[in-house]
PyMOL commands that place a pseudoatom at each C-alpha (Angstrom):
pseudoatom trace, name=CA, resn=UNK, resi=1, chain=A, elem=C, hetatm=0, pos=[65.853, 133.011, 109.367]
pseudoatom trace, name=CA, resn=UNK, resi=2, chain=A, elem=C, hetatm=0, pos=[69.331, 133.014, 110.080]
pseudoatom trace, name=CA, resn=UNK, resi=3, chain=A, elem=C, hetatm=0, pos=[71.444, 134.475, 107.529]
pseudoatom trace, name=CA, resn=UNK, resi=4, chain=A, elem=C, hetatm=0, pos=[74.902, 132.641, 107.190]
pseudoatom trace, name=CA, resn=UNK, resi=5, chain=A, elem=C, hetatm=0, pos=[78.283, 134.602, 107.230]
pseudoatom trace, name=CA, resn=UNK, resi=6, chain=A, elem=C, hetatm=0, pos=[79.534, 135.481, 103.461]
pseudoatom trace, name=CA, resn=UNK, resi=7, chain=A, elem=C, hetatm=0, pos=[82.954, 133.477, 104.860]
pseudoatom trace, name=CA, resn=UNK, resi=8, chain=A, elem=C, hetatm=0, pos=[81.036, 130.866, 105.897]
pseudoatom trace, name=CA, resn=UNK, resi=9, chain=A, elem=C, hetatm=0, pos=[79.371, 130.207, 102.128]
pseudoatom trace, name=CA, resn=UNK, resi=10, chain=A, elem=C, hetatm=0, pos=[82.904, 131.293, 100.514]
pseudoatom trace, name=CA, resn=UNK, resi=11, chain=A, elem=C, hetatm=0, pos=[84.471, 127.962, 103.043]
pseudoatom trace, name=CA, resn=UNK, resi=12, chain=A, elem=C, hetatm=0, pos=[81.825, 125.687, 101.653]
pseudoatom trace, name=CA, resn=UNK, resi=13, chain=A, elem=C, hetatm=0, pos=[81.683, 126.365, 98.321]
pseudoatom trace, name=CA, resn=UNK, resi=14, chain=A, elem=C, hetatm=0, pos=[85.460, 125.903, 98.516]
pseudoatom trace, name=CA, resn=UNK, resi=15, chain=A, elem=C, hetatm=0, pos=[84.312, 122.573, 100.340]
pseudoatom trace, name=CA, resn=UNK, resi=16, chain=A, elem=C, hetatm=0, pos=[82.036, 121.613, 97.317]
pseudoatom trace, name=CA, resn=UNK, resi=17, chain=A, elem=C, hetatm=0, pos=[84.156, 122.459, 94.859]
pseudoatom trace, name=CA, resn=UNK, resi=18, chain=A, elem=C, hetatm=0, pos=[87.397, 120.708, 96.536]
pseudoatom trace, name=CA, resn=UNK, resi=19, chain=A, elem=C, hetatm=0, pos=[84.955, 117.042, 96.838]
pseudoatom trace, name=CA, resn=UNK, resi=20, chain=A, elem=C, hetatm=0, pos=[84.151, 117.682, 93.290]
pseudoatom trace, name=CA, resn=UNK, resi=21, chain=A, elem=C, hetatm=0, pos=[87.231, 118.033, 91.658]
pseudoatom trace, name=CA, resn=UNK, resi=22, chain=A, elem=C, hetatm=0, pos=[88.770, 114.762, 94.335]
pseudoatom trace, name=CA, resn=UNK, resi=23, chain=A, elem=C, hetatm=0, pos=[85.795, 112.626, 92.858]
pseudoatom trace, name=CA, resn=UNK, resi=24, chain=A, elem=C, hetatm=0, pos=[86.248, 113.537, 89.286]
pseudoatom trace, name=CA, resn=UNK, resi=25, chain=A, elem=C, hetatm=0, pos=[89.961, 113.116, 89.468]
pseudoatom trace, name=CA, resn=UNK, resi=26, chain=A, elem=C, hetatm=0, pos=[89.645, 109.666, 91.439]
pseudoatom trace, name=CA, resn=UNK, resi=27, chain=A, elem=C, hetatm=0, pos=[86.792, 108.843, 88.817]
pseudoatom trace, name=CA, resn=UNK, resi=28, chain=A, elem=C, hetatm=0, pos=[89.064, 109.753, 86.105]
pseudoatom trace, name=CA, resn=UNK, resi=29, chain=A, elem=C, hetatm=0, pos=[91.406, 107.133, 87.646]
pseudoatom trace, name=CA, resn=UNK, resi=30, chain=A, elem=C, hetatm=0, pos=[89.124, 104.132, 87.638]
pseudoatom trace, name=CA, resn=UNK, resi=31, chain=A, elem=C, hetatm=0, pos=[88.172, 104.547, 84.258]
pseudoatom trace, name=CA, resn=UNK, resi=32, chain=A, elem=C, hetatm=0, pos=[91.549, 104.876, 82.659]
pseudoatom trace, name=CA, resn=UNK, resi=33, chain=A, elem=C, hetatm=0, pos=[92.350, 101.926, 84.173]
pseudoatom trace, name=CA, resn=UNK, resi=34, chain=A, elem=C, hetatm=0, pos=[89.154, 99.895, 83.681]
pseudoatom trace, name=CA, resn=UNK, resi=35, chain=A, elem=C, hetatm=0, pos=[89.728, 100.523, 79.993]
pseudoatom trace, name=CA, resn=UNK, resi=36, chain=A, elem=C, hetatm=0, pos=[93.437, 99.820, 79.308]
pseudoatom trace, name=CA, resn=UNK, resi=37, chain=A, elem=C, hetatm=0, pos=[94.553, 96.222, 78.030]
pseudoatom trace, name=CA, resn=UNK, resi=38, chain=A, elem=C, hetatm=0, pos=[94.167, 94.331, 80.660]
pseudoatom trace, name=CA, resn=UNK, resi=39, chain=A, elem=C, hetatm=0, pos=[93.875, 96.067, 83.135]
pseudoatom trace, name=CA, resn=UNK, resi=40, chain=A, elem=C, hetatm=0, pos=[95.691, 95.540, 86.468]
pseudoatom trace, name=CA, resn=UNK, resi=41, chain=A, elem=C, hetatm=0, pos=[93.236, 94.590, 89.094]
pseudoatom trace, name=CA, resn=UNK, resi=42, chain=A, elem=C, hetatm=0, pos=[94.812, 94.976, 92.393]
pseudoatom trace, name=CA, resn=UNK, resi=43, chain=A, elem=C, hetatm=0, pos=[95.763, 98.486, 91.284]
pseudoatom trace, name=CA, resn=UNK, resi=44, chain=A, elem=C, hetatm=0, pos=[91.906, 99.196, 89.892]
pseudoatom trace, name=CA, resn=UNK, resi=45, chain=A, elem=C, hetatm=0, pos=[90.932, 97.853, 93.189]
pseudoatom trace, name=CA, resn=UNK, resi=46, chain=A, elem=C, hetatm=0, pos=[92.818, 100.556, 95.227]
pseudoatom trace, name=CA, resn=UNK, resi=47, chain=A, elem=C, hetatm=0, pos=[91.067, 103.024, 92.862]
pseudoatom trace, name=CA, resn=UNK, resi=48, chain=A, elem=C, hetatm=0, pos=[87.678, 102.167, 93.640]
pseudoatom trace, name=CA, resn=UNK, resi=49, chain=A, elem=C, hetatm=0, pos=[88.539, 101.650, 97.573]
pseudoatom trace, name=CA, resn=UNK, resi=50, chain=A, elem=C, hetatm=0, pos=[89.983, 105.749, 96.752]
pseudoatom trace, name=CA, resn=UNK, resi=51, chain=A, elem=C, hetatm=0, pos=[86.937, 106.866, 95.311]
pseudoatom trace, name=CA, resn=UNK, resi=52, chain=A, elem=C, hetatm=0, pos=[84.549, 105.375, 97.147]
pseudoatom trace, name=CA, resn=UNK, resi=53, chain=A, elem=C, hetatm=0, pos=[86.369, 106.859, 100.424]
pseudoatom trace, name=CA, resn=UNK, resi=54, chain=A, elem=C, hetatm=0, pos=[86.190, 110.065, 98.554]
pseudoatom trace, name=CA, resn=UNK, resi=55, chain=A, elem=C, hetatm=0, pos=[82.345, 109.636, 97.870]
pseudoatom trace, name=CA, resn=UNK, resi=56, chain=A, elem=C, hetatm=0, pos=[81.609, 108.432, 101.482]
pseudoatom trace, name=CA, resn=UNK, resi=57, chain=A, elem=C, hetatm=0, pos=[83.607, 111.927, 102.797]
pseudoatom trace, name=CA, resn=UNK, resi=58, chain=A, elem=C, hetatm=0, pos=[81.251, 113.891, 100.695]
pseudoatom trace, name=CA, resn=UNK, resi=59, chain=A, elem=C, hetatm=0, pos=[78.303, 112.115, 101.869]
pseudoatom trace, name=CA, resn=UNK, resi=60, chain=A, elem=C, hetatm=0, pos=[76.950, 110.561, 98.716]
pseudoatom trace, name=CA, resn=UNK, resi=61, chain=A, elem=C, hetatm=0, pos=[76.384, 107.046, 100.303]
pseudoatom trace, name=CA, resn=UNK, resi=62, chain=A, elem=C, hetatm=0, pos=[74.416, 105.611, 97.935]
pseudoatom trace, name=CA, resn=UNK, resi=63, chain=A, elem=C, hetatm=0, pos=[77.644, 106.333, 95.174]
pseudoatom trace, name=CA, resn=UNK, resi=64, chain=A, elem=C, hetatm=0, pos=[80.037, 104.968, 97.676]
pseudoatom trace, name=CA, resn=UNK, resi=65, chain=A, elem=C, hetatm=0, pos=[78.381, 101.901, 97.653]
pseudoatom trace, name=CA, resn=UNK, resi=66, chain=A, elem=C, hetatm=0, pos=[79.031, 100.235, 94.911]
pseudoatom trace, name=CA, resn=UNK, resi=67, chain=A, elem=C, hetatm=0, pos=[82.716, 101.810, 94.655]
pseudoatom trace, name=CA, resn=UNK, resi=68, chain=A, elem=C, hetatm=0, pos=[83.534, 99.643, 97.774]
pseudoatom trace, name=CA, resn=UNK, resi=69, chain=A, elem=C, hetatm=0, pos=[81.833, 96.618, 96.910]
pseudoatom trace, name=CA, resn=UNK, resi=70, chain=A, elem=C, hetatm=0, pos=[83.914, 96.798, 93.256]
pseudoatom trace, name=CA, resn=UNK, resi=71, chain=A, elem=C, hetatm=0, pos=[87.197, 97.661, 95.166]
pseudoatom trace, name=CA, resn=UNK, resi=72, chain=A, elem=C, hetatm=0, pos=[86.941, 94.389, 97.316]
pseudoatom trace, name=CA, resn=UNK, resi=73, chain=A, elem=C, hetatm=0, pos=[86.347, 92.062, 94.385]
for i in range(1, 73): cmd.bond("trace and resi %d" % i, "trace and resi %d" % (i + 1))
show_as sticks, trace
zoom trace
């Protein structure tokens, strides 16, 4: 077994937690504007093109998905 490199873990942890906080932020984005009266759909469409870039970046396809498909409608 190979052990990894304790800088190695500290870069991707720093990876993980850097993905994490640009897909709850972009999240956060969508929602607030999903919700508000009425909501501006060009500009909610350029937040679910953002997150969905942000999910595909991170690897989690199958999230990305349907971010794309609703930023394109």
């Amino acid at each position: 077994m190979i052990s990894r490199q304790p800088e190695a873990l500290f870069d991707e942890l720093n990876d993980i937690y850097s993905a994490f906080d640009q897909i709850t932020e972009r999240y956060g984005t969508v929602e607030r504007l999903r919700t508000s009266p009425p909501p501006d759909r060009a500009e909610l469409g350029r937040a679910y093109g953002e997150l969905g870039k942000v999910l595909l970046g991170a690897k989690y396809l199958d999230a990305a998905e349907p971010a794309l498909r609703n930023a394109s409608t």
